[in-house]
VOBAVEX-664826 format. One record per residue (C-alpha): residue in one letter; x, y, z. Coordinates in steps of 0.5 Angstrom, whole numbers, plus 500, padded with zeros to 3 digits. Layout:
<rs>
aXYZ;...
</rs>
This chain:
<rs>
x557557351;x549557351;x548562345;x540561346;x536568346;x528569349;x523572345;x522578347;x515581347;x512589348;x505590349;x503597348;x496598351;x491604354;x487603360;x481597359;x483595353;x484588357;x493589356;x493585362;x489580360;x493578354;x499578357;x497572361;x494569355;x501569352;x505567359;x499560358;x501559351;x509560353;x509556358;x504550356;x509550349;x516549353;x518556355;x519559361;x516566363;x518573365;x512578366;x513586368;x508592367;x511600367;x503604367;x503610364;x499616367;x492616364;x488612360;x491617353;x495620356;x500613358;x499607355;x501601360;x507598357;x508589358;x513587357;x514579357;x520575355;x519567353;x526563354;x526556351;x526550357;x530546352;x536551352;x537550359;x544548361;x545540365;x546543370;x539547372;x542553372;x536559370;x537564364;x537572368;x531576364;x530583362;x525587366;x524592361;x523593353;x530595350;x531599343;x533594338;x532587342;x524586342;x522581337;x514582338;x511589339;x503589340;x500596339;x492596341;x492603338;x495606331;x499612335;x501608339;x505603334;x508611332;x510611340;x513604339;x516606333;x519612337;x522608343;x525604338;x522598340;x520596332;x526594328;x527593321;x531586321;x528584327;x521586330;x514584327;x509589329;x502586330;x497593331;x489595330;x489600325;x483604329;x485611332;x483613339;x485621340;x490623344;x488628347;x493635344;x489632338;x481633341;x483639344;x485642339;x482648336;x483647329;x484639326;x490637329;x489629328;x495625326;x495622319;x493615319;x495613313;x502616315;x503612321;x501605317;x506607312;x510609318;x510602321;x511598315;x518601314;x520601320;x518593322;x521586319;x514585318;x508589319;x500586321;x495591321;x488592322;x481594324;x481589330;x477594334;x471593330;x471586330;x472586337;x465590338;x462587332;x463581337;x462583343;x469581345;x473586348;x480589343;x485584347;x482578344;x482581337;x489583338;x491575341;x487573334;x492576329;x498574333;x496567332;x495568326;x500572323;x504566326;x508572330;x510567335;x511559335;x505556338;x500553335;x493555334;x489551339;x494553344;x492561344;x485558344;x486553350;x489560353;x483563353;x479557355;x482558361;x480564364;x473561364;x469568363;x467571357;x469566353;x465565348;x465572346;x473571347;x474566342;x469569337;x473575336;x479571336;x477567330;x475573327;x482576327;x486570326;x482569319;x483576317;x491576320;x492569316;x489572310;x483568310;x478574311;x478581309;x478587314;x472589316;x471596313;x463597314;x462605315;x461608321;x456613317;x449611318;x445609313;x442614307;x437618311;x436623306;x429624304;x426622298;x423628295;x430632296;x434627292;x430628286;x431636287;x439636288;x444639283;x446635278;x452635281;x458628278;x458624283;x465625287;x467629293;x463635292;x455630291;x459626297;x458634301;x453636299;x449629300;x451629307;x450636308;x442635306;x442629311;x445633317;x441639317;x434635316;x436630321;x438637325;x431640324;x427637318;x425637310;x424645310;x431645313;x434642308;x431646303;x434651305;x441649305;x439647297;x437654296;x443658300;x448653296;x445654290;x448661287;x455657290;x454652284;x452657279;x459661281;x464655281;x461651275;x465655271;x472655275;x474648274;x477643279;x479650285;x471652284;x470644286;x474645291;x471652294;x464649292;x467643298;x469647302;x462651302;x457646302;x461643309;x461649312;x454651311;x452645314;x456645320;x454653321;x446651320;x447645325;x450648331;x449646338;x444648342;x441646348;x435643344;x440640340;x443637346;x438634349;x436630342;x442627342;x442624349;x436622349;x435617343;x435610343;x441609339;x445614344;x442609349;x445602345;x451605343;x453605351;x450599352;x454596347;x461600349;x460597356;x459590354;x453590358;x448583358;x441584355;x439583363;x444588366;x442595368;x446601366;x445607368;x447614365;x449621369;x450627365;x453633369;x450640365;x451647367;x447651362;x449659362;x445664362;x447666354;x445659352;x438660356;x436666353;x439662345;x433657346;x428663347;x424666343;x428673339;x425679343;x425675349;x432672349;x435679347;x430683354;x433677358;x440679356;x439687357;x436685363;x440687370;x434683374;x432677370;x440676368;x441675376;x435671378;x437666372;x445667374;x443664381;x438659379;x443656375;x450657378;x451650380;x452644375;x446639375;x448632374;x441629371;x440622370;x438620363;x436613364;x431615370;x424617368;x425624371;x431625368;x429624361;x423627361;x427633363;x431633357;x425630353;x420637355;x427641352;x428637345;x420638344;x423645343;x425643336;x419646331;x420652335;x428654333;x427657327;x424663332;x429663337;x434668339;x440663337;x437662330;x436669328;x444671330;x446664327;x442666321;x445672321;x453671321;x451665315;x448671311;x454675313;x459670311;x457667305;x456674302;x463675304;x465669301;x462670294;x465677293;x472674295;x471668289;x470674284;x476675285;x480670288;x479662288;x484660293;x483667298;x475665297;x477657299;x480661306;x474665307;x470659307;x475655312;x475661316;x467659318;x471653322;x473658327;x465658330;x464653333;x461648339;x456653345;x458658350;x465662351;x468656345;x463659341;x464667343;x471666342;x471663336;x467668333;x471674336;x476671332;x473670326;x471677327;x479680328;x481677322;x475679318;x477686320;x484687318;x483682311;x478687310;x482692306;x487688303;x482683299;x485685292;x491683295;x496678291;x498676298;x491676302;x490669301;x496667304;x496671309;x487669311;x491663312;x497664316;x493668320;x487662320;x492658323;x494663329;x488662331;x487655331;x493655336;x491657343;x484658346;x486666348;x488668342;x496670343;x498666337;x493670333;x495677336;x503676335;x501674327;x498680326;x502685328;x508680324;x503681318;x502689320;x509690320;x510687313;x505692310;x508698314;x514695311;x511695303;x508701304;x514704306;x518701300;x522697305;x519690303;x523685298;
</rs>
């Protein structure tokens, strides 16, 4: 009786990613090393949503019986009977994993430790981001053995694509057995895109082996932070605390200028005097401060947009995504349907306010920006149009955006002092509070009436041994949905509490 097994393979991948193309790859090293090969693909609904799932299985020519007889093949990956799983993607090792495709006494896990969001996490009001380090930990319990790397950056940092990378740490975690040159001849070839192929190849393949470390350069841009600032900061000790602080001085001159920064030094400055006396939970309210205010004094408008699209790394950045030759032209198209409310935002106070009261200049704005403009940024016209907007920039400290944003800060951090007084942790939720404004447009004004809900019913109950408690459950009610249910029913739960102890029911 012919007790012989395939290798049985499952390769996880999203759309673009090349999933295909390394499936080949592998059927050429399969087949040029004595093996026959079976290929089947189930597609998944949408780049993120559904990653393609392909499956191979390897069976052994030399197993073969005399007689000619040919082996039956799988066409789809079973739980427990996979002896490869290759993930392009952290979460969708965590799927692998799910599906029970990954064993430990049999499965090796080959996955690029890089994270690309689905999309409950991007929607999400609050961060919804799955924990990374849990799901590498995760992979490692749940696998005979488990490679894992950064093989989306080295795929870029050669101009490659991930499939190669991936093909690369296969070989070289010895997940199957071919050698080296079979892999490398696989690639050869495809005849397109070698090079580039073979050098992410190589790079993986040395990081896999153990010959290399990962690479792990910061996505963060190099220190912009303007000398003169540097030498006027706090003496804080360096930790996470000096990090924030550091980066929020970087952030709000690069959002505006070196004025700009001063004053987010200056708004901190009473935060640092409060919270040296507090110890390791005044460190963390001091974090949470200097975050937040840097986001809430960096918002976007539309001068902000604008500078952002029409930077040259902005520019390299797609280029390089794409994987665009130096001699190819790219072309860029944004869609933009700016609101009459973020029109008036970018003019000056009083004028912006007289547009907003105004019956006819509200309709005459309405219809000249009901419909969306596709503009593009890579045509001298299209980027002149967003240049003229960003050269607003000096002028934003007039406009009618700045005078609200600056009042809801002042609003806030006084509400955040008065709470620290006190309360550490209820000063903490406060501040994390601010979390809720964000983004421009109904985003934003959904935000903020929240933000004012909550404010209003804690406002009588500061004093409270519970008050922390409840500021964060009712956070995170907020943080559910868009429309505001989840927070609705957690106030009237919390409404009925109080009701309850006032009426000497509670306990």
């Amino acid at each position: 009786m012919n007790t012989a097994k395939p290798i049985n393979i499952a390769i996880l991948a999203m759309g673009g990613e090349g999933g295909g193309v390394l499936t080949d790859w592998l059927v050429r090293v399969g087949e040029g090393g004595g093996y026959l090969a079976q290929t089947t693909s189930v597609p998944g609904v949408s780049q993120r949503t559904g990653a393609t799932i392909y499956y191979i299985e390897l069976f052994p020519k030399s197993a073969l019986p005399q007689r000619g007889q040919m082996p039956v093949l799988g066409l789809m990956p079973m739980p427990g009977d996979i002896d490869l799983v290759v993930a392009s993607e952290l979460m969708e090792a965590g799927r692998a994993i799910q599906r029970g495709l990954v064993t430990p006494d049999r499965t090796h896990c080959v996955a690029s430790t890089h994270r690309v969001y689905s999309m409950t996490e991007k929607t999400a009001l609050g961060d919804a981001r799955v924990d990374a380090e849990a799901l590498i930990e995760g992979c490692k319990a749940a696998a005979r053995k488990f490679t894992g790397f950064d093989m989306a950056r080295l795929a870029e940092a050669n101009k490659s694509v991930i499939c190669a990378a991936l093909f690369g740490a296969i070989a070289g975690s010895r997940a199957l057995p071919f050698p080296r040159e079979a892999y490398e001849s696989a690639i050869r070839s495809d005849g397109v895109g070698v090079n580039a192929s073979l050098a992410a190849f190589a790079a993986a393949f040395a990081v896999a082996e153990g010959h290399a470390a990962p690479d792990t350069a910061s996505d963060h841009r190099p220190n912009q932070t303007p000398s003169e600032l540097v030498k006027v900061l706090p003496n804080l000790p360096n930790g996470e605390v000096r990090t924030l602080v550091m980066a929020g001085v970087e952030r709000t001159a690069d959002y505006q200028d070196d004025s700009y920064a001063r004053e987010y030094l200056e708004r901190l400055k009473p935060f640092i005097d409060l919270t040296e006396p507090m110890a390791d939970i005044g460190q963390k309210l001091l974090s949470e401060v200097a975050r937040q205010l840097a986001l809430g004094m960096t918002y976007e408008d539309t001068v902000r947009v604008a500078e952002l699209k029409i930077r040259g790394a902005r520019f390299d950045r797609v280029r390089m995504e794409v994987g665009a030759d130096p001699g190819q032209i790219v072309e860029i198209v944004e869609f933009m349907h700016p609101r009459v409310e973020e029109i008036a935002d970018t003019m000056p106070a009083a004028i912006g306010r007289w547009v907003l009261r105004n019956r006819q200049a509200k309709a005459l704005l309405t219809r000249l920006t009901s419909r969306g403009r596709k503009v593009r940024t890579t045509s001298l016209r299209g980027f002149l149009l967003l240049y003229l907007v960003a050269l607003l920039k000096p002028f934003r400290r007039g406009s009618l955006r700045y005078d609200r944003e600056t009042r809801f800060l002042t609003q806030w951090m006084e509400i955040v002092r008065k709470a620290a007084r006190i309360d550490a942790s209820l000063a903490i939720e406060l501040a994390h509070l601010r979390n809720l404004v964000k983004g421009y447009g109904d985003t934003c004004e959904h935000g903020r009436f929240k933000y004012q809900t909550i404010c209003s019913f804690v406002s009588d109950d500061l004093g409270s041994p519970s008050a922390a408690m409840h500021l964060k459950a009712l956070t995170a009610a907020a943080e559910k949905d868009e429309n505001g249910a989840a927070l609705r029913a957690e106030i009237d739960r919390l409404s009925r509490t109080r009701r309850l102890e006032t009426a000497g029911i509670g306990n």
